[in-house]
C-alpha positions in Angstrom: 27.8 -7.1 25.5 27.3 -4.1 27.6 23.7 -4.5 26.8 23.3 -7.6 28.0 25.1 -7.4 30.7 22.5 -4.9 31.9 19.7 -6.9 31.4 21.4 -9.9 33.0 21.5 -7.1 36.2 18.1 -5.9 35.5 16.8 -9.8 35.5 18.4 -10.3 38.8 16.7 -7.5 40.5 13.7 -8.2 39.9 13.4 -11.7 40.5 15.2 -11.2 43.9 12.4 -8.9 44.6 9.9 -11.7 43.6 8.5 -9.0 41.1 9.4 -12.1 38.1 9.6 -15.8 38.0 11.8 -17.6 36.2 9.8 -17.9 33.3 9.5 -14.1 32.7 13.4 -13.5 33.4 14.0 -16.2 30.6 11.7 -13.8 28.3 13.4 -10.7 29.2 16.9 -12.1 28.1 15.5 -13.3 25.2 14.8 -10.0 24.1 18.3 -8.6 23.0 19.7 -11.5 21.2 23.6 -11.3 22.0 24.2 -10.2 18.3 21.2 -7.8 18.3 23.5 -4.1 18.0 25.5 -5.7 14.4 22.7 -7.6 13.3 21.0 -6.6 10.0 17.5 -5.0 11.1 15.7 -7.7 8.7 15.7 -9.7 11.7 14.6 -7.2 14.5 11.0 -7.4 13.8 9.0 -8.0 17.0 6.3 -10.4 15.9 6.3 -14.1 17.1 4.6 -14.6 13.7 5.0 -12.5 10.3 2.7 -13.0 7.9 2.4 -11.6 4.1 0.9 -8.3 5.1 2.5 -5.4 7.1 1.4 -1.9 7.7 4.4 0.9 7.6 4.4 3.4 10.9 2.5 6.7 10.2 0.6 5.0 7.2 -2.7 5.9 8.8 -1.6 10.0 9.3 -0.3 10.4 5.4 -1.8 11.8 2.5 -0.1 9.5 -0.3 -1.0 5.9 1.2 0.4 3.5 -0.9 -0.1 0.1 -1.4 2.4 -2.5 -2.8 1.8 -5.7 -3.5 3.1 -8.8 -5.5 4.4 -12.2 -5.7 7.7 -13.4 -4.7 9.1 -16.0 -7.4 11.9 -18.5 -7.1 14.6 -18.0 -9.2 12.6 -19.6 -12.2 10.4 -16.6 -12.3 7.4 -19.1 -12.7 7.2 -20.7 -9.0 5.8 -19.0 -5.9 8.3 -18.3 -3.2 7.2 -19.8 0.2 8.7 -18.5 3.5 11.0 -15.7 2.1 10.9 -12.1 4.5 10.9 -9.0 2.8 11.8 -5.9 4.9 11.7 -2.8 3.3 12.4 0.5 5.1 12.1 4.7 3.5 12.3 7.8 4.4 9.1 10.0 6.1 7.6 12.5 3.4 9.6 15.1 3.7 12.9 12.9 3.0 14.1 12.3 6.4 15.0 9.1 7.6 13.5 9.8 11.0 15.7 7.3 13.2 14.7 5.6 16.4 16.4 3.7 19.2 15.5 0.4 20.9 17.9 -1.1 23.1 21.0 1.4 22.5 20.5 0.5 18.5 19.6 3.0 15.6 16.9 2.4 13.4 14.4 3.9 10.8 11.7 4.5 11.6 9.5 3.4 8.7 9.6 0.0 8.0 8.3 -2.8 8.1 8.1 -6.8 7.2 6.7 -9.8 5.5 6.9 -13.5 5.5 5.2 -15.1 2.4 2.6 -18.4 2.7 2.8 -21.2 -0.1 1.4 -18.4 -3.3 4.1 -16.0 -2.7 2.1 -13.4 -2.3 2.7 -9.7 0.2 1.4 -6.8 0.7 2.4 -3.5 2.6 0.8 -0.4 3.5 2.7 2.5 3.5 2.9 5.7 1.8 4.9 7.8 -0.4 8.5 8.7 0.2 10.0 12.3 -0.3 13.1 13.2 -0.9 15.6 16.4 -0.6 14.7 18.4 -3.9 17.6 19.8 -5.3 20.0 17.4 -4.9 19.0 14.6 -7.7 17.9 12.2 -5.5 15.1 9.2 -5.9 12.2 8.6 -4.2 13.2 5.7 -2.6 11.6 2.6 -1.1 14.7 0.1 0.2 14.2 -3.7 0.2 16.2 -6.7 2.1 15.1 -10.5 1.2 15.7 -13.6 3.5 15.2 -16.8 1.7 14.8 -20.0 3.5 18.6 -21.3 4.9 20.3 -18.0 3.0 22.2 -15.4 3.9 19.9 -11.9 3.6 20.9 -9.9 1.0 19.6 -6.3 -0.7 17.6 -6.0 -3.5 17.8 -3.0 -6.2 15.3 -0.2 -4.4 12.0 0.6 -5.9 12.2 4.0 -7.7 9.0 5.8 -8.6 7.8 6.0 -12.6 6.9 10.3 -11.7 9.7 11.0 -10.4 10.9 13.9 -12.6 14.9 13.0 -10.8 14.1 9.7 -13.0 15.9 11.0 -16.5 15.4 9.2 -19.3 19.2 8.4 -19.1 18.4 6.3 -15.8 16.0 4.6 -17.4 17.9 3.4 -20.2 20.7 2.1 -17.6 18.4 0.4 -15.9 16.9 -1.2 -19.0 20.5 -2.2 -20.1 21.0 -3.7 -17.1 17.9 -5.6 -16.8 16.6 -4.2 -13.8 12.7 -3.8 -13.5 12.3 -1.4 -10.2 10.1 1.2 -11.0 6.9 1.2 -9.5 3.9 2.7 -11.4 1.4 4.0 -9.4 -2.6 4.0 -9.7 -5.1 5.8 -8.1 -7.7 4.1 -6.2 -10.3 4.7 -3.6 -7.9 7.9 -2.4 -4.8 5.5 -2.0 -2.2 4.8 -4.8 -1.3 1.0 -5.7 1.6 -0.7 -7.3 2.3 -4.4 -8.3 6.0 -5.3 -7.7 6.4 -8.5 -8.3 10.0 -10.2 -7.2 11.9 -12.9 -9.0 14.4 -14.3 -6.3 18.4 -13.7 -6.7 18.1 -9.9 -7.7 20.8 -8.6 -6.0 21.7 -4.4 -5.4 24.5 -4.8 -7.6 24.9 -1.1 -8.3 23.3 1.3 -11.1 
């Protein structure tokens, strides 16, 4: 509210200094929706447009570029998901979530998002997390799905197949539990790759 009050007192300003028409007022407002602070960030991306490839901040400045790609599935594993978002978000490569702040709300940093066409298909470019050695935690890569007239909801994050914090007990859990989120990673033309394909109505349910 605060927020917007501000920008309702910013708009009126300007455009009583003739600096913006009406137009460009209306764009400013529109902005910082009412709900944008509580909002899950799945929905703060600032394209008009997604489409099914995004490139992750820093990607270009990293030594361990990664690729990901894949094809979204409905829940019958077999048919191509159209018009689903996927937002992932990690830490930088030395484990940090470096956060950032756009109209007096926190965010990381590294992310980014995709909005799939009729084959279900994305791709991002982005780069290999780290993590605070010592401590037993995963590399980590954290993904949020939108499906078409659903609530968003989080998906079980990718892990990494070398990370030595990846015990053979993990494994098995995960295995037990069905869950296939372990990307295995290829060496190509100086950038590693992964195939992570997504069958619709995973659900984070906890390891």
């Amino acid at each position: 509210m605060k927020n917007l009050i501000y920008l309702l007192c910013f708009a009126s300003f300007i455009n009583a200094n003739g600096m913006l028409n009406a137009q460009e007022v209306g764009a400013v407002l529109k902005e910082v929706p009412s709900d944008y602070i509580g909002r899950n960030p799945i929905y703060d991306y600032s394209e008009n447009r997604l489409n099914n490839t995004d490139t992750i901040p820093d990607f270009e400045t990293q030594s361990a570029k990664l690729k990901i790609t894949g094809t979204i599935f409905l829940n019958d594993g077999v048919t191509p998901a159209k018009d689903v978002i996927l937002f992932i978000y990690q830490s930088d490569d030395n484990g940090d979530y470096e956060m950032k702040i756009s109209n007096q709300k926190r965010y990381v940093h590294n992310r980014g998002w995709i909005k799939t066409d009729a084959d279900g298909k994305y791709t991002f470019y982005t780069f290999v997390p780290g993590k605070y050695y010592g401590k037993g935690e995963f590399k980590t890569i954290h993904p949020v799905i939108k499906e078409p007239g659903k609530p968003e909801y989080k998906m079980y994050s990718f892990l990494f197949d070398d990370d030595p914090s990846l015990t053979k007990s993990c494994r098995k859990k995960l295995e037990k539990k069905g869950i296939d989120n372990i990307l295995k990673l290829d060496k190509k033309e100086g950038m590693f790759v992964a195939t992570r394909d997504i069958v619709l109505g995973q659900k984070d349910g906890g390891l």
